[in-house]
C-alpha positions as CSV (number, residue, x, y, z in Angstrom):
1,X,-86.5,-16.0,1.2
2,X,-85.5,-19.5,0.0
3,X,-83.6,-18.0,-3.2
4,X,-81.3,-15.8,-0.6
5,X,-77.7,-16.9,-1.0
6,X,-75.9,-17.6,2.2
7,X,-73.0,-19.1,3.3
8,X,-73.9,-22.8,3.4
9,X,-75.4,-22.7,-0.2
10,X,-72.5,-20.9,-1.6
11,X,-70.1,-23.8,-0.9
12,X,-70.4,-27.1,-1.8
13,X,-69.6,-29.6,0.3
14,X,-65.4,-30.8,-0.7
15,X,-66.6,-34.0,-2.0
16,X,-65.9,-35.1,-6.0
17,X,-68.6,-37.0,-8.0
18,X,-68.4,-40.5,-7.9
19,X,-67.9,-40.4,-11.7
20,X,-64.6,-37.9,-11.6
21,X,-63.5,-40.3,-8.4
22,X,-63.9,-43.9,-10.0
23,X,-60.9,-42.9,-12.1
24,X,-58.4,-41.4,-10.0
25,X,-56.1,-42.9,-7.2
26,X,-56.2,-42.4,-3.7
27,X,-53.4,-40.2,-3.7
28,X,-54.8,-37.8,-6.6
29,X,-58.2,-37.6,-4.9
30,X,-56.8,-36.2,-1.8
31,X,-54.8,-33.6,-3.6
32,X,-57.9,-32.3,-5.9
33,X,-59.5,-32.5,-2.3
34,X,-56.7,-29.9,-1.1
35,X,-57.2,-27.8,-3.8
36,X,-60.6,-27.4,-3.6
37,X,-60.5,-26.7,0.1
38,X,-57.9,-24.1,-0.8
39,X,-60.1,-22.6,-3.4
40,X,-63.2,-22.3,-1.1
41,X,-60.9,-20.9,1.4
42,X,-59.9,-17.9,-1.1
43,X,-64.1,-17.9,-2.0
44,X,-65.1,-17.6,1.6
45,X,-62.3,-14.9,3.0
46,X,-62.9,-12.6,-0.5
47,X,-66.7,-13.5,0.2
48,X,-66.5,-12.3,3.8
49,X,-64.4,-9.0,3.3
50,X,-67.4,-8.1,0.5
51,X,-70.0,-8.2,3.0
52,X,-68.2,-6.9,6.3
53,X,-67.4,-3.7,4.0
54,X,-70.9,-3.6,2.5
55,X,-72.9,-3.8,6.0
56,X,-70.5,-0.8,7.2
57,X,-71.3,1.2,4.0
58,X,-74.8,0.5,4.7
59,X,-74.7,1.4,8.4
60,X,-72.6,4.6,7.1
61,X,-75.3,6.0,5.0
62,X,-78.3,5.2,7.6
63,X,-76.9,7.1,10.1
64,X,-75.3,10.3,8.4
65,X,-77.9,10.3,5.4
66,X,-75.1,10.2,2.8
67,X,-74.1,9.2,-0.1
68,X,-72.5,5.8,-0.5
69,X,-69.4,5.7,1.5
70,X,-66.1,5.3,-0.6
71,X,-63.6,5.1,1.9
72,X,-63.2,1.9,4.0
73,X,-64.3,2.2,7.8
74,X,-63.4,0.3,10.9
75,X,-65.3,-3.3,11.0
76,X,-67.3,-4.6,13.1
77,X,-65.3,-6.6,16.1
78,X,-66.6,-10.0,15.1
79,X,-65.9,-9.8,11.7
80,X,-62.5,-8.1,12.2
81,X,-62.2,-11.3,14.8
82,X,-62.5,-13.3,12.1
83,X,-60.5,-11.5,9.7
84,X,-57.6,-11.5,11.9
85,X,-57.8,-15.1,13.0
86,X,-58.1,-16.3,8.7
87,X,-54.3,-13.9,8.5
88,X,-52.7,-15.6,11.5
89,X,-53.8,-19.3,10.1
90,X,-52.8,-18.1,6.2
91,X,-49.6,-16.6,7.7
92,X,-48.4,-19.6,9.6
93,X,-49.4,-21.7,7.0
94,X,-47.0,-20.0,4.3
95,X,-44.5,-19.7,7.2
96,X,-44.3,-23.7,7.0
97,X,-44.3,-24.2,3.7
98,X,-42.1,-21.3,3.3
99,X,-39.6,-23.1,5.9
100,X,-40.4,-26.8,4.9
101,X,-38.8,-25.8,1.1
102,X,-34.9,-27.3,1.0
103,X,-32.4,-24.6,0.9
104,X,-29.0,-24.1,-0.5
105,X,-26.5,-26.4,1.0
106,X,-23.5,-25.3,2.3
107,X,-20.4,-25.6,0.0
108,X,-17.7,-27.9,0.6
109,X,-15.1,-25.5,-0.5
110,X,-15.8,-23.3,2.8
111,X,-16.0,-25.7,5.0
112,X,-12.7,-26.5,4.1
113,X,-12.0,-23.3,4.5
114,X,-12.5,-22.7,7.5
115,X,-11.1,-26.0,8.9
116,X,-7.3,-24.7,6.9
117,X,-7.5,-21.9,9.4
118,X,-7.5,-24.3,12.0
119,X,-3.7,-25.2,13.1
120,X,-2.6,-28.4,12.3
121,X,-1.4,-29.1,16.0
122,X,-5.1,-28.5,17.2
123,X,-6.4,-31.1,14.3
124,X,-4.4,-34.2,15.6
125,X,-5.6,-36.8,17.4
126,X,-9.2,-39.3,17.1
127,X,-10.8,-37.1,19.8
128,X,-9.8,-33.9,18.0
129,X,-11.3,-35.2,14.7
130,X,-15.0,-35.9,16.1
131,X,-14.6,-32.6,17.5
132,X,-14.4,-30.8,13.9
133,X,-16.5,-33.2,12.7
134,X,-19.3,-32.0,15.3
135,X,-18.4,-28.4,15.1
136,X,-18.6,-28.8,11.3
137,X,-22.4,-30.3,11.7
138,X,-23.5,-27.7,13.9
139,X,-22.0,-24.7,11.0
140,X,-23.8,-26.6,8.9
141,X,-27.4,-26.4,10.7
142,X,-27.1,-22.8,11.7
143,X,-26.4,-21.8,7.9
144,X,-29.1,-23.6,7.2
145,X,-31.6,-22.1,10.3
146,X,-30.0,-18.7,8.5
147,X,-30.9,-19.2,5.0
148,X,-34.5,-20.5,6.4
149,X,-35.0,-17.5,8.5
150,X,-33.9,-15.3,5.5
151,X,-35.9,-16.7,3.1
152,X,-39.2,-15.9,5.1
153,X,-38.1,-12.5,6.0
154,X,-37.9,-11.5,2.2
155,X,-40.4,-13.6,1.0
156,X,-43.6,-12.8,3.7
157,X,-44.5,-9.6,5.9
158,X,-46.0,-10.7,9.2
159,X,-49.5,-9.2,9.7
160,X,-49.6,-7.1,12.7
161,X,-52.4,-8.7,14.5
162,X,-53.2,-10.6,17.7
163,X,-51.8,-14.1,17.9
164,X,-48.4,-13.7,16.1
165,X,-46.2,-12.0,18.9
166,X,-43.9,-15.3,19.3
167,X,-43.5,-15.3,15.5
168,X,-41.0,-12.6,16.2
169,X,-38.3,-13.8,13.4
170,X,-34.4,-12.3,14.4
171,X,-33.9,-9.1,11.7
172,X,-31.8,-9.9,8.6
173,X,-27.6,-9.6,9.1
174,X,-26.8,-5.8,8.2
175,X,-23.1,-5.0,6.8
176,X,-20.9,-4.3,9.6
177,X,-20.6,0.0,9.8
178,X,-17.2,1.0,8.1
179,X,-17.0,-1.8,6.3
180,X,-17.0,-1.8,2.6
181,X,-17.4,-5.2,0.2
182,X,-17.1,-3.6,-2.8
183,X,-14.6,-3.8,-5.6
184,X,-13.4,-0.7,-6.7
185,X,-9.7,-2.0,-6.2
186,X,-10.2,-4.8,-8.7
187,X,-9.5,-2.6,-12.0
188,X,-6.5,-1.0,-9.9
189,X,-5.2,-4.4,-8.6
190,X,-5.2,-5.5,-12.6
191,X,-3.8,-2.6,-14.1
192,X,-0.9,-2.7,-11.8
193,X,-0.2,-6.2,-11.5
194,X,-0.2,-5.9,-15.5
195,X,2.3,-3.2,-14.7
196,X,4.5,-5.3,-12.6
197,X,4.6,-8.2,-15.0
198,X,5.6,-5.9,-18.1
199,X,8.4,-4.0,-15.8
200,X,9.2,-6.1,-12.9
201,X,12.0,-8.1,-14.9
202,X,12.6,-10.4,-12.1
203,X,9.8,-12.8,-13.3
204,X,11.6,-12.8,-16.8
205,X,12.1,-16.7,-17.5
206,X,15.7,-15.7,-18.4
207,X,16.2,-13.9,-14.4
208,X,14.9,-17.7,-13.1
209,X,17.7,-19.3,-15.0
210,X,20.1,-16.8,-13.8
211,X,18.8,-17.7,-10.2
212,X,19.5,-20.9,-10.7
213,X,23.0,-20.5,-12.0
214,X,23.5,-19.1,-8.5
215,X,22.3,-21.6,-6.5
216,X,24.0,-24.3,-8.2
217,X,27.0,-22.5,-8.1
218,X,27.2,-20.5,-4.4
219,X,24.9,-22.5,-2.1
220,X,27.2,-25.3,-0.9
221,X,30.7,-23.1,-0.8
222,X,32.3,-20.4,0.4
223,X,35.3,-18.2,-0.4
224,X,37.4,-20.1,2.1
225,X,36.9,-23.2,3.3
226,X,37.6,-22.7,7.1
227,X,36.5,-26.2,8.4
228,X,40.5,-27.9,8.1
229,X,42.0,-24.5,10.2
230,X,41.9,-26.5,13.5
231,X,43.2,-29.7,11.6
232,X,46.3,-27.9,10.5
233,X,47.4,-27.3,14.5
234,X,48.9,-24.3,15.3
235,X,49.6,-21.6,12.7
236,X,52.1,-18.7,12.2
237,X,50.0,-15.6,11.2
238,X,52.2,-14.6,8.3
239,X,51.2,-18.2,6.7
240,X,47.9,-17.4,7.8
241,X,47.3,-14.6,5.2
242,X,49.1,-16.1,3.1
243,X,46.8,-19.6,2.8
244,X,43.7,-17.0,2.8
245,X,45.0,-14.6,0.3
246,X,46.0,-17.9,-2.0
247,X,42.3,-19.3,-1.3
248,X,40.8,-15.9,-1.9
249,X,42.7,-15.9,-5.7
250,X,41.8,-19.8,-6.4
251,X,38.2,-19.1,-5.4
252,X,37.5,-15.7,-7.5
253,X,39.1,-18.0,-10.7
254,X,37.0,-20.7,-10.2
255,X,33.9,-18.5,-10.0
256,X,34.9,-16.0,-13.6
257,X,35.4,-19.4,-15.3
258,X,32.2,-21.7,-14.1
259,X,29.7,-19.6,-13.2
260,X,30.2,-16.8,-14.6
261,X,30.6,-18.0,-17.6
262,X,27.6,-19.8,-17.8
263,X,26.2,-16.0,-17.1
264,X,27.5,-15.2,-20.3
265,X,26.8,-18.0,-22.5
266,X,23.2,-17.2,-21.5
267,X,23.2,-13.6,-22.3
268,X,25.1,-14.4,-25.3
269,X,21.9,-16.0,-27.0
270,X,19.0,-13.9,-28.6
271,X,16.3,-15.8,-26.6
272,X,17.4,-14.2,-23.4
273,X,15.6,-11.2,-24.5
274,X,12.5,-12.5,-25.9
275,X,9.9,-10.1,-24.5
276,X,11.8,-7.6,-23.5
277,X,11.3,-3.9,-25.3
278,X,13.4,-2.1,-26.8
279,X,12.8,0.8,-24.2
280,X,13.6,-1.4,-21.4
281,X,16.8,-3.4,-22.4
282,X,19.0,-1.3,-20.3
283,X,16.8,-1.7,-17.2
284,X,16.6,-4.7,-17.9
285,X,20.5,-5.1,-17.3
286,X,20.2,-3.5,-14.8
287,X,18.4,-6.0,-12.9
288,X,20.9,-8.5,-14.3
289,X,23.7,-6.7,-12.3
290,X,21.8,-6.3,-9.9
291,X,20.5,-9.9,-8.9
292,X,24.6,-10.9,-9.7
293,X,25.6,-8.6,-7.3
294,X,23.5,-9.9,-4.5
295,X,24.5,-13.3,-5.1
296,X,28.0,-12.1,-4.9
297,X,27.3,-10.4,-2.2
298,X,25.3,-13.4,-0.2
299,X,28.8,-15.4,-0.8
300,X,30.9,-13.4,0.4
301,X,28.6,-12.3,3.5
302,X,28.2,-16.5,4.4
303,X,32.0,-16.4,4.3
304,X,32.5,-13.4,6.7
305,X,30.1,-15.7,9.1
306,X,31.8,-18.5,9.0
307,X,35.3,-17.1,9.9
308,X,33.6,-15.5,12.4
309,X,31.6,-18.3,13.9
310,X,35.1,-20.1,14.7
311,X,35.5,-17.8,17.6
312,X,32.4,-18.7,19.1
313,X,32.3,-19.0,23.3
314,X,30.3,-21.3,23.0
315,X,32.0,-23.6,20.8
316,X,35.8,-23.7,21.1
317,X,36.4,-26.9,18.9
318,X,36.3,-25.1,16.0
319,X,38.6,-21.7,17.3
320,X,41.9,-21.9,15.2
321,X,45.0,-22.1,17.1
322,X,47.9,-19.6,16.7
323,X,51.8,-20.3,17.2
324,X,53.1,-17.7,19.4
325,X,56.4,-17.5,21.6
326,X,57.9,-15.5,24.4
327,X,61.4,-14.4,23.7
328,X,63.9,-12.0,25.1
329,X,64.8,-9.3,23.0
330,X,67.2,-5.7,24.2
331,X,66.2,-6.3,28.0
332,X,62.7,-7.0,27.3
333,X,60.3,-9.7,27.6
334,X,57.8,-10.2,24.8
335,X,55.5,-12.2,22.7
336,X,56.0,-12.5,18.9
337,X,54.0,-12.1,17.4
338,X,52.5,-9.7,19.7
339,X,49.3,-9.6,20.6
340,X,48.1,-6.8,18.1
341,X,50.0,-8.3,15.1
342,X,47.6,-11.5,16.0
343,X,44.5,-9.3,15.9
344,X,45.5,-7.7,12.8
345,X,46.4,-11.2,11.3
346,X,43.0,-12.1,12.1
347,X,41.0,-9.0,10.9
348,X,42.9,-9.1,8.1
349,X,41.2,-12.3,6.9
350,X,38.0,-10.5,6.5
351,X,39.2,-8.0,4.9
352,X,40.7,-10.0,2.1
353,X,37.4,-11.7,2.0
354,X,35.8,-8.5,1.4
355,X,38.4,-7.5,-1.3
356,X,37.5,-10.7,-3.2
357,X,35.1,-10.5,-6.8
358,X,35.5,-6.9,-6.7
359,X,36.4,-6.0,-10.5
360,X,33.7,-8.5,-12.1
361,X,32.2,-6.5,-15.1
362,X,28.3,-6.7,-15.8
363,X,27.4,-8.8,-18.7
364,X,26.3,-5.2,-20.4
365,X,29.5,-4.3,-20.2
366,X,30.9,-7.8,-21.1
367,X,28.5,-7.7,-24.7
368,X,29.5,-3.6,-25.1
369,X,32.8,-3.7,-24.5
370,X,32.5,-1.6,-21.5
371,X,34.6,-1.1,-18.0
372,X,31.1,-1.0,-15.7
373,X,32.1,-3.9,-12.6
374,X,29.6,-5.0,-10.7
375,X,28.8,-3.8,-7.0
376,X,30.1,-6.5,-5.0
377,X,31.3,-4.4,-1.9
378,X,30.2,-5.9,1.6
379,X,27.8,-4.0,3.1
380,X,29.3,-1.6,5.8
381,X,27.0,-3.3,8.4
382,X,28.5,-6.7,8.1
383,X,32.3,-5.4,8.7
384,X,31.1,-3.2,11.7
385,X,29.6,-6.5,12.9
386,X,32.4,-8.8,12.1
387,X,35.0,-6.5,13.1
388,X,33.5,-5.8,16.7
389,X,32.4,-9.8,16.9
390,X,36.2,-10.9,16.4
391,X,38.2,-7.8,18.8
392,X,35.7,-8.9,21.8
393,X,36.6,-12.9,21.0
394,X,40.4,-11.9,20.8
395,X,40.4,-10.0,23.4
396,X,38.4,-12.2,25.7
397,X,40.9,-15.6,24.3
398,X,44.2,-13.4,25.3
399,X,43.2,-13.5,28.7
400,X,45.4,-16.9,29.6
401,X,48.6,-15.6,27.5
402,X,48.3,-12.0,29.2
403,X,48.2,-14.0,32.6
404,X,50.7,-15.8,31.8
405,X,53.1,-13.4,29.9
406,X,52.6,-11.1,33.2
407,X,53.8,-14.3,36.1
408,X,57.0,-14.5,33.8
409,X,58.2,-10.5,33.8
410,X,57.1,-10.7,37.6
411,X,59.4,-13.7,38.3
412,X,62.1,-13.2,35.8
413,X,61.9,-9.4,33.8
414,X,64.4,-8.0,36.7
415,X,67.3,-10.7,35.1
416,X,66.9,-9.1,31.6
417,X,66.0,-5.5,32.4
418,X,69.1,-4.8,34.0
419,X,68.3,-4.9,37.7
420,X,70.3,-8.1,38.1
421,X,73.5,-6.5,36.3
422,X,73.1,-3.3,38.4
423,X,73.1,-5.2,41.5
424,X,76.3,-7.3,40.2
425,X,78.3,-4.3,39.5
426,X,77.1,-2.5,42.4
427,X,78.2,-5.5,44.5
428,X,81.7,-5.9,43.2
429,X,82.2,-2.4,43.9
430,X,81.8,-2.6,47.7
431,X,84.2,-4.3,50.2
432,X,82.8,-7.9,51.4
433,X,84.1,-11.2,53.1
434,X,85.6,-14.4,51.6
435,X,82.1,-15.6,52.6
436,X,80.0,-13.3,51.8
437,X,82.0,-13.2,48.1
438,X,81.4,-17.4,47.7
């Protein structure tokens, strides 16, 4: 019948009346063009689902003699041809325009980042800087390939139909297994690092002053100053001890009147506690001794080192030089001093060294009126160490007086040790010639 609505009469063709188009540009008449066409486009896909599910109700009820059909049967192959073919083109469409939007860019912040992890060595050089540059451009275009490729996996479901195999998009990043991102440490991490600043009294802004003390004080001496032992030439041992037990004395009153008097000044003032609770003044002092201690200890560990490194092998410009002489004494050939009284003048220096700022009391103590010294005492390790270090270099720097203190008893011992004055006696006993006598 002519009234019967079909396809062709139920869209209009997408042209606008002159009197709508007179107005407009040529740039808004295309885009009310484009949405029209989209419009009919909705029209004609709702338009043809209506009537492909009516003709198979229809179809339905002829054959079984039924009732209407509610459920939605299989449709028929050109229609579902069609169907199929309207999804593909809608789903590539959104699939552009999904893509086509701009994305996030990267930050700056981790691309600097990641080129810090880079070692410095590997970053030098023209070559090496077009290098990053290009590595840097390609992060940049696979983050944003990524973020493309993420943002149409959450935002459209491919249909499963004929035509969209290649449109195969790579699965989303899953978290790598056994690893977890998530924070639970964070209210931990706070609580103790709250912890450590109200307990850990080495970040009190009174302990930094008290470092610095220290530094000013220890970093560019030592107990002894060992680097005029070579100048003086060669050395008695008894006037050895002596210099160092005199040096020892000077330094240990230069320190109780500079430095650590400047200790006590400081404690001496009420700001040095501000902040500090009542509950925790003594640990607090405690960790003043303590951190005195080490410095103590740290100077008087640099000192044992430098004797030490006199006697290096490797360096003999530096290796003091000892007086020694060969005498005769009862029939006997010696040295004096003898070879162990050298080694003992020599070990003896770092003891003395270790016996040094050794009845220091603790600024507690000092404010009390207490007896409580500090702990000063070289470790155990370090006099094992220096002790061993110094018998080997002895031992091994002996080797040319031992040689030579051995050639003078095997040319000239039997005049002393009473061979020659047997051999006298012995002769004047016995009968001999006028010649043999001269």
């Amino acid at each position: 019948p002519s009234n019967k609505k079909t396809l062709r009469t139920s869209f209009l063709p997408t042209v606008l009346p002159s009197s709508v188009t007179s107005d407009m540009s040529p740039l808004q008449n295309k885009l009310l063009t484009y949405r029209r066409c989209n419009e009919q486009q909705k029209m004609l896909n709702q338009l043809l689902i209506d009537r492909a599910l009516k003709v198979c109700r229809v179809s339905m009820e002829e054959k079984y003699h039924r009732d209407p059909v509610p459920t939605i049967p299989e449709l028929p192959s050109t229609v579902r041809k069609y169907f199929f073919n309207i999804l593909t083109t809608n789903y590539l469409f959104m699939k552009k325009c999904v893509q086509s939007n701009p994305v996030v860019p990267i930050q700056q912040q981790w691309l600097m980042s990641m080129l810090a992890l880079v070692p410095q060595s590997l970053m030098e050089g023209k070559d090496r800087q077009l290098l990053a540059e290009k590595l840097l451009g390609e992060i940049i275009r696979d983050y944003e390939m990524s973020m493309r490729r993420c943002v149409v996996r959450n935002v459209l479901i491919k249909p499963d139909v004929k035509g969209l195999e290649d449109e195969e998009e790579a699965p989303l990043p899953l978290s790598p297994l056994g690893l977890d991102f998530s924070r639970p440490w964070h209210n931990s991490f706070i609580q103790a690092k709250n912890k450590i600043l109200s307990n850990l009294h080495i970040l009190h802004p009174t302990m930094k002053t008290l470092l610095d003390f220290g530094y000013a004080a220890f970093s560019t001496c030592l107990i002894v100053d060992f680097s005029s032992f070579r100048l003086k030439g060669p050395v008695d041992c008894e006037s050895l001890k002596t210099d160092v037990s005199l040096s020892c004395s000077k330094a240990e009153e230069k320190i109780l009147n500079t430095w650590y008097q400047r200790v006590i000044s400081l404690f001496s003032q009420k700001a040095a506690l501000n902040g500090v609770k009542l509950d925790q003044v003594d640990s607090f002092y405690n960790c003043v001794a303590m951190l005195m201690s080490n410095q103590l200890k740290e100077l008087l560990r640099r000192t044992v080192e430098a004797f030490v490194k006199l006697f290096d092998p490797e360096d003999r410009n530096c290796l003091p030089l000892f007086k020694m002489e060969l005498i005769l004494d009862e029939k006997k050939m010696e040295f004096f001093p003898s070879f162990q009284d050298l080694e003992e003048a020599i070990l003896f220096i770092v003891n003395r060294i270790g016996q040094t700022l050794q009845n220091i009391e603790t600024v507690c103590s000092w404010l009390m009126g207490d007896t409580t010294t500090l702990d000063t005492e070289l470790p155990n390790h370090v006099i094992v160490w220096a002790t061993s270090t110094l018998r080997k270099s002895i031992r091994d720097n002996l080797e040319g007086p031992k040689e030579y203190f051995e050639n003078y008893v095997e040319r000239y011992g039997w005049l002393v040790d009473g061979t020659a004055q047997a051999r006298i006696e012995r002769f004047e006993e016995e009968e001999h010639s006028f010649d043999e006598y001269t």
